[in-house]
Residue, then its C-alpha position, 0 to 999 in steps of 0.5 A: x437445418x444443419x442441427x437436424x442432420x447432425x441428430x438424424x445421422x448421430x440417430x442413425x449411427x447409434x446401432x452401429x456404435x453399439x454393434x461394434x463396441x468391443x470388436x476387432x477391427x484390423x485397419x491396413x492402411x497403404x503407403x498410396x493412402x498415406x500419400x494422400x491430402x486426406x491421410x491426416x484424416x484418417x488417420x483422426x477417423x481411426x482414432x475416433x474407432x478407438x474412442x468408440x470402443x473398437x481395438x484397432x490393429x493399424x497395419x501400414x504399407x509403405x510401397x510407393x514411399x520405398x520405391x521413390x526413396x529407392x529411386x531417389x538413392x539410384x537403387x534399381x530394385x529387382x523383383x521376381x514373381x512379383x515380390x521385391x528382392x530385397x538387398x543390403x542396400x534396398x534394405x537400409x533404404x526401406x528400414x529409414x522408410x518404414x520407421x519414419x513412417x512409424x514415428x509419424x503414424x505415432x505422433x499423429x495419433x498422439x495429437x490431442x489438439x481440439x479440432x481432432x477427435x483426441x481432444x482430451x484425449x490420450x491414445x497409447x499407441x504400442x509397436x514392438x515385435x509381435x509379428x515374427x517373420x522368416x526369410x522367403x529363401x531361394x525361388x528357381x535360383x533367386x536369392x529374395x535376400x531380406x524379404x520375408x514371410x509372417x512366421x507366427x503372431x504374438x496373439x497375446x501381446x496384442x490382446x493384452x495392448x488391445x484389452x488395456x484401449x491401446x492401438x497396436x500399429x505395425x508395419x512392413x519390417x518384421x524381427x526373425x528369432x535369429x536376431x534379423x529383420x526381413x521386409x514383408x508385405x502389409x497385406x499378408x502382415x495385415x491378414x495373418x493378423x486378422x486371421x490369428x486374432x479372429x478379427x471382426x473386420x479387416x479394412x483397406x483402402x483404394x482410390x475409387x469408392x471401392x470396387x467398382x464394374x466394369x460401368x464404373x459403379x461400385x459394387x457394395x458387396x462381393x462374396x470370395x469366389x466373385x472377388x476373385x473374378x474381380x482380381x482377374x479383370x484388375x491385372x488386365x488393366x492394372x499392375x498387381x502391385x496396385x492397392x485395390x488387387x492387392x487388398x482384394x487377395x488378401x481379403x479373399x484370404x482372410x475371409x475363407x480363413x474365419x474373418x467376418x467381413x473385409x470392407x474397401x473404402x476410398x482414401x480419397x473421399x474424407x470419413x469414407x470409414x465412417x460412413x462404411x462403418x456406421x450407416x446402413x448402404x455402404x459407401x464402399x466394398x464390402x467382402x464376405x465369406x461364403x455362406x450355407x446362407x444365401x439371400x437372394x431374388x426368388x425363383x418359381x421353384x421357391x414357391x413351395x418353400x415360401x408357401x410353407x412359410x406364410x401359410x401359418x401366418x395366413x391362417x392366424x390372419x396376420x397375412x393376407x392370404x395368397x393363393x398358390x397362383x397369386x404367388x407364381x404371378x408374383x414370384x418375380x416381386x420377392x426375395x428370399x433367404x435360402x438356408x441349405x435349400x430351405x427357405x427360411x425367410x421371405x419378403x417382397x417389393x410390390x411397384x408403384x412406379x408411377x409415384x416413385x414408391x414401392x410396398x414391402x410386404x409378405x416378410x416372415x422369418x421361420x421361427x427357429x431362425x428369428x435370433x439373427x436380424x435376418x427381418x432387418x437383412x430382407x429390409x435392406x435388400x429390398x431397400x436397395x431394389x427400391x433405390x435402384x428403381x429410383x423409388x422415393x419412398x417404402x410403404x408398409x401396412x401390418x396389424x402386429x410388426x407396427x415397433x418392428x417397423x418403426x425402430x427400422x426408421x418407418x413412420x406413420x402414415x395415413x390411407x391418403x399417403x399411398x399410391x393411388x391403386x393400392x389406396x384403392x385396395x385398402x381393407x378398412x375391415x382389417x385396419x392395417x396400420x400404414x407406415x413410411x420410409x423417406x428413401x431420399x433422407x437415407x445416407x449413402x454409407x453402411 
């Protein structure tokens, strides 16, 4: 049993593997990660990125660690506007800090024993100056003394430590070209890196398994405007300074400034990055940037558009036909992507809850829009809709998608497998090829 979990998730993981081969991944890791049983784990999850092909940029905080050391010297830190004033004294204090945690990052991801992901393996891990900082000066009469801002980023230095397979690792203290050093915050060093590098992901982490409702229940994914709304509902009932509402600004950032996708996953939970990562529902929190694109659930008012749509299909007899009055009772059933008020695909999830089992059916993608996976995105959303109905399992009939469905994980099936009522319904003149989708044996992560 254990054998065929291990090859059906290796199978599982193999499209991600290859989709993020070569890309750019900025992971921040925070000082409450650090703090964590499980940092040692990730820490090896990271590693294994690397060994996969990503280039990493590991950014690491040290906020809790600075504040307990601070405490622990009897050096009151004084903050204003939020950010720390940092003095002669708070500041060899945080240096001490932030380099042991450099050296340990370093030599834990120079660890080559054979129960970690090294074995046999050398990672070059490279720090030096390429971020370059300022001072954040005098604010109404405050002095922040050596806290500072990212100036600019060597872009090039990492890229060539990147290109060669090393992991670039930086951290909160940062070199002015006056010869000074200023503390700056992992979040913004992370972003401005993200941003200048044109990063495929930027990644943090919290303690939940992302950002979660008010319920309690992680949301999987949240666009820039919606995470702000979040940040708002955080500062109510969490310091500012928290990991998740600090990441979750930082990330509003990155994704308005080019970065693709930000993802929040839990330091708590072990290889919650790799389940994010390589799996498709996500474990996490995933942030992306507004779109002209949109997926969403259809209105009446799309009823044109998707006619549009499936008509050409229809008279080819790769659909069934539906009539303009089948489609307005139905229109609750689909889904749709909305491209600038054109709709330029469509899918819908026919119930059967009475057998815990759904149809995904009527999916079509406009022809000049079909170099994007955009079939697969309607998939996953009407996947999801079929998980939150706690349905068991996904049907499909279709005479000419059959590989379609099956490289999506569908397997064949037989007329006696369907729901009772749409077994009923089956046109045997058409001989539609029926297929499966097991929900329960998907895994829990993207």
């Amino acid at each position: 049993m254990r054998t065929t979990e291990l090859v059906d998730g290796f199978r599982q993981s193999a499209p991600y593997v290859n989709a993020h081969r070569g890309k750019t991944f900025v992971v921040m890791l925070g000082g409450e990660a650090v703090n964590q049983r499980g940092y040692r784990s990730i820490i090896n999850d990271v590693a294994l990125l690397n060994s996969l092909g990503i280039k990493i940029v590991l950014v690491y905080g040290a906020r809790p660690q600075i504040d307990e050391a601070l405490a622990m010297s009897g050096i009151d830190s004084q903050f204003h506007e939020g950010v720390r004033v940092t003095d002669d004294a708070s500041f060899k204090v945080i240096k001490q800090v932030a380099g042991a945690m450099q050296l340990d990052i370093t030599a834990r991801l120079s660890t080559s024993l054979s129960s970690t992901p090294m074995t046999g393996n050398h990672i070059n891990v490279v720090s030096g100056n390429f971020v370059i900082a300022q001072p954040l000066g005098v604010d109404q009469g405050v002095d922040y003394c050596h806290s500072g801002r990212v100036r600019r980023i060597d872009v090039n230095g990492i890229r060539r430590q990147l290109d060669t397979n090393g992991i670039v690792l930086l951290g909160p203290v940062a070199a002015s070209v006056t010869g000074e050093s200023f503390n700056l915050t992992a979040e913004e060093v992370a972003t401005q890196v993200a941003l200048k590098l044109k990063a495929d992901k930027m990644i943090g982490f919290c303690m939940e398994s992302g950002v979660v409702d008010e319920k309690g229940e992680v949301i999987p994914e949240l666009m820039p405007n919606e995470a702000e709304k979040v940040v708002e509902r955080y500062r109510k009932i969490i310091p500012p300074c928290m990991s998740t509402v600090a990441f979750l600004q930082a990330a509003i950032e990155a994704c308005r400034g080019g970065v693709h996708r930000c993802h929040i996953v839990s330091y708590c939970e072990d290889g919650a990055l790799l389940q994010e990562l390589f799996s498709l529902d996500g474990i996490g929190t995933q942030i992306a940037p507004q779109s002209s694109e949109q997926l969403r659930r259809a209105c009446i008012g799309d009823i044109g558009g998707i006619l549009d749509l499936i008509r050409p299909l229809e008279e080819q007899g790769f659909l069934v036909r539906r009539s303009r009055e089948q489609l307005e009772m139905e229109i609750e059933q689909f889904s749709v992507i909305d491209r600038d008020g054109l709709i330029i695909g469509c899918a819908a999830l026919y119930p059967f809850p009475e057998e815990e089992a759904g149809e995904f059916a009527c999916l079509v993608v406009h022809p000049q829009y079909r170099d994007a996976d955009r079939g697969s995105v309607l998939l996953r959303s009407v996947i999801n809709q079929a998980k939150h109905m706690q349905f068991k399992t996904l049907f499909a009939l279709t005479t000419r998608s059959i590989h379609w469905f099956l490289e999506q994980g569908f397997e064949f099936a037989d007329v006696e497998d369907l729901p009772a009522k749409k077994k009923s319904l089956y046109n045997y003149q058409r001989r539609s090829k029926i297929l499966k989708l097991d929900l329960s044996a998907l895994t829990q992560a993207r």
